[in-house]
C-alpha positions, -999 to 999 in steps of 0.1 A, spaced: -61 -22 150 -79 -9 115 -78 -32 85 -55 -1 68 -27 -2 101 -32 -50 94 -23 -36 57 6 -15 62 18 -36 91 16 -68 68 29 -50 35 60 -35 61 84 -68 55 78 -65 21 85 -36 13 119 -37 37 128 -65 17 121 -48 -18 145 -16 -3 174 -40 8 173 -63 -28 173 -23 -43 199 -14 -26 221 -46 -25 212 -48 -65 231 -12 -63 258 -18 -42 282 -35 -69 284 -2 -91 287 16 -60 315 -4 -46 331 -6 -84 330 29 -82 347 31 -48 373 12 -66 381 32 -94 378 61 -73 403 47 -52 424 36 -80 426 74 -92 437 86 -60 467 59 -59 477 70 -94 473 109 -84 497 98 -58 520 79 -73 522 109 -104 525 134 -70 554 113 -58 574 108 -89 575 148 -97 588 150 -64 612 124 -66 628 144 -98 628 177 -82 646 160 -53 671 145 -75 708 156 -72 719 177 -104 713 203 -121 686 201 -150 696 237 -165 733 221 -164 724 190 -183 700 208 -207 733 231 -217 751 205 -222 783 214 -240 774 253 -248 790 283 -227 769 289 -199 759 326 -200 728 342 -182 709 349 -212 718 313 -225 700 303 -192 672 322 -185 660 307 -221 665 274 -215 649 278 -185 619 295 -199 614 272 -233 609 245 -205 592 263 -180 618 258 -152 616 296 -145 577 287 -129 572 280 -92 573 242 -84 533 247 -78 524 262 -113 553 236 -131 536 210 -108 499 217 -118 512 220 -158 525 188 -156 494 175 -140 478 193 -174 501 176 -193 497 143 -187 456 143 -186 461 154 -225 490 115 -226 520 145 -234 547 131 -211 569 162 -221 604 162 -239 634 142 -232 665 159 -219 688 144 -242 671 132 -266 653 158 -276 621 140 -283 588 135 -277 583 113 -246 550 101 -254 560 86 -288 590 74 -275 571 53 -247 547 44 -273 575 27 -299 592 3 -269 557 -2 -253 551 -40 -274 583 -58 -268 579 -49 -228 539 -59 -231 549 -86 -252 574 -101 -227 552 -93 -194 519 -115 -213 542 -141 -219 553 -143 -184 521 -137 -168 516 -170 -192 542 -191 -176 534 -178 -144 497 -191 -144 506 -224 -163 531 -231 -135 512 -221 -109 480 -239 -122 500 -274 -130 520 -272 -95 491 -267 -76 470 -294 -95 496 -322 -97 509 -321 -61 477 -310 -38 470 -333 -10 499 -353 -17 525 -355 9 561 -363 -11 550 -347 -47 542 -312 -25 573 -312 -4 592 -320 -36 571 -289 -55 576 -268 -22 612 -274 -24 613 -263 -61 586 -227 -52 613 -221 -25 643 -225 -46 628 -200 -74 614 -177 -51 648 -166 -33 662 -169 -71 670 -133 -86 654 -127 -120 685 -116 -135 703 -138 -119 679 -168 -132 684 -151 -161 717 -158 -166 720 -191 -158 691 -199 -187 714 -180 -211 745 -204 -201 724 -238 -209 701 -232 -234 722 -202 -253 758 -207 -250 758 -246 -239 731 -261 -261 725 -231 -284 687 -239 -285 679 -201 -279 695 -170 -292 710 -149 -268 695 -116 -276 671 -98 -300 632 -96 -303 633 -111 -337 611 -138 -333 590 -160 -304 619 -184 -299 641 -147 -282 607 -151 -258 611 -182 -244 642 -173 -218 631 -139 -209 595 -149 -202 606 -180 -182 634 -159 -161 608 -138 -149 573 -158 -144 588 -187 -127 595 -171 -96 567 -153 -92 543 -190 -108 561 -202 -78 545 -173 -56 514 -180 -75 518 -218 -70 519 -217 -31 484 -196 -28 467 -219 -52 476 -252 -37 467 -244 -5 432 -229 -13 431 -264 -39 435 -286 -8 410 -265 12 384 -271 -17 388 -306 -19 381 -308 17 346 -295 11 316 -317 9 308 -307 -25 341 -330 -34 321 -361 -19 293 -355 -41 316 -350 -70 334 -387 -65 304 -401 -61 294 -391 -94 326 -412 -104 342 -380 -118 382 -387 -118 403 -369 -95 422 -349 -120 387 -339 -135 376 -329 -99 408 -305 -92 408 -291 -128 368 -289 -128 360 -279 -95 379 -270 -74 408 -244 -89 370 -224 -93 369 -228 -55 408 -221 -52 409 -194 -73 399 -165 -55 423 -162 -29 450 -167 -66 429 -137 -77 436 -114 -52 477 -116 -62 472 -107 -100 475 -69 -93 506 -75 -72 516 -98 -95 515 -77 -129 536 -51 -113 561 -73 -102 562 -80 -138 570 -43 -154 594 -39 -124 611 -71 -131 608 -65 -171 634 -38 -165 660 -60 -154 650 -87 -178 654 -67 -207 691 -57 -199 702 -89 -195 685 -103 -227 689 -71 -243 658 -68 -256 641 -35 -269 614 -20 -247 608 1 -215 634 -14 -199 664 -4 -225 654 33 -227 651 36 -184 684 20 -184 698 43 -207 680 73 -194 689 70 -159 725 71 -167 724 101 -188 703 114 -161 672 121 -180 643 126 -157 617 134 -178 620 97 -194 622 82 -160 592 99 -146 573 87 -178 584 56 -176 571 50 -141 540 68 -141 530 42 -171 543 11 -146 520 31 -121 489 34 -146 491 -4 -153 497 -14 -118 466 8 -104 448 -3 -137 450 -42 -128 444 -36 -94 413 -20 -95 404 -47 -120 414 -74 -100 390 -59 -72 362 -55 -93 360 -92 -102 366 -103 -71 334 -88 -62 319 -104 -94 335 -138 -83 324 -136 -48 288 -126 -42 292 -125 -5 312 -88 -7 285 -75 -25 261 -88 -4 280 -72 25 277 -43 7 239 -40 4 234 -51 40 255 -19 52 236 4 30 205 -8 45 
């Protein structure tokens, strides 16, 4: 063997290892590409599905768009060429797929309005509420899950409690807050957005049961953490055991949490429907009510491809730190490049 094939043999793992760390150092922004590529083809279809759903939706639009006029031909060959009903389903399809890449959501039926500003005007109170419950969620989830971990009555009690809220309807939880704390005790108005103390009900109707989801996940992957030898080390450092669970191990805990927050956002615009009506606040939730029952699609669709844009949003967000959290996925994902 020549001193040139000892060279290249010797420089040969070396090199191999260079090309792996260059392609493992790659591998996140491929596989957060991958992600959002994904993402986009969940919210194509979700946008695909919708326009179908209205097209497959009993009535007649031309009907509703006359209204109270006399229904002559001419009167409807206009309406149905000033909104482009007289296209195929393909070329309406592919214009409204034009549309929305430009955020213009179309007019409202009854209304007569601009969807897009509509949306936009009822958009705070519904992000407002869904924040605060994500809030309560997390906070109930994080103080379950600390306080009763590895402890036998506390966790049954806690259990009991998750359970109970869990197979608890939002609205009907809803209810039942405004009886004691709005009509009994009068501690919270009834209705209204007008200041943080109309938050309070709403936000606790709907993130307590899903903080209870939350709770379950995280107290489970809590007692698995505290089981690991790195808890040893911790205690013998004399570190308190609240210090330890808060410290150390909800980092350990918390991925398997993580994994939820994308279902767990979308439960919360679904649920902030509901929530609204019953607390009659203003937001998304007050204008989908009201424009399913005048039958006005074009607000519906909006309404949901925006729930659909969020969800997919936090999703693919949720997936891209969870590969930020958890180095071994993106090791995973170098190695199969290699």
């Amino acid at each position: 063997m020549t001193a040139d094939n000892v060279t290249t043999v010797g420089h040969a793992p070396v090199a191999n290892y260079r090309r792996r760390h260059f392609l493992a150092r790659g591998g996140l922004p491929m596989q957060v590409l991958g992600r959002i590529g994904s993402g986009i083809l969940v919210l194509w279809a979700a946008v695909t599905l919708s326009f179908i759903s209205v097209q497959l939706a009993p009535g007649d639009i031309v009907s509703l768009l006359i209204g109270e006029q006399i229904r002559t031909p001419e009167v409807e060959a206009a309406i149905r060429a000033e909104w482009g009903l007289d296209q195929s389903l393909l070329e309406q399809y592919l214009a409204y797929l034009g549309r929305l890449l430009q955020g213009d959501f179309g007019r409202s039926y009854i209304l007569q309005t601009d969807i897009s500003g509509l949306v936009a005007s009822q958009m705070l109170p519904t992000l407002k509420l869904t924040m605060a419950s994500l809030a309560v969620a997390i906070i109930f989830a994080i103080a379950s899950a600390v306080l009763t971990a590895g402890k036998r009555i506390p966790r049954s009690i806690a259990g009991g409690l998750e359970l109970t809220l869990i197979s608890t309807p939002t609205f009907w939880l809803g209810i039942l807050l405004l009886y004691v704390f709005s009509f009994t005790l009068k501690i919270f108005p009834v209705s209204g957005d007008r200041n943080l103390s109309a938050l309070v009900l709403p936000a606790l109707s709907l993130g307590l049961s899903l903080g209870a989801v939350l709770g379950q996940v995280l107290r489970e992957g809590l007692e698995r953490a505290l089981e690991e030898p790195f808890a040893l080390t911790v205690r013998s450092w004399g570190v308190s055991d609240l210090a330890l669970r808060l410290r150390h191990g909800l980092r350990h805990a918390a991925l398997p949490a993580v994994t939820l927050a994308g279902w767990l956002v979308g439960n919360l615009l679904s649920g902030a429907v509901i929530t609204e009506a019953v607390f009659g606040r203003p937001g998304l939730g007050r204008i989908t009510v009201d424009a399913v029952l005048a039958h006005d699609m074009p607000v519906v669709l909006a309404v949901a491809i925006l729930s659909a844009l969020i969800y997919v949003a936090m999703s693919t967000l949720v997936d891209i730190l969870y590969l930020l959290l958890d180095p071994r996925l993106r090791n995973e994902g170098g190695r199969a490049k290699a």
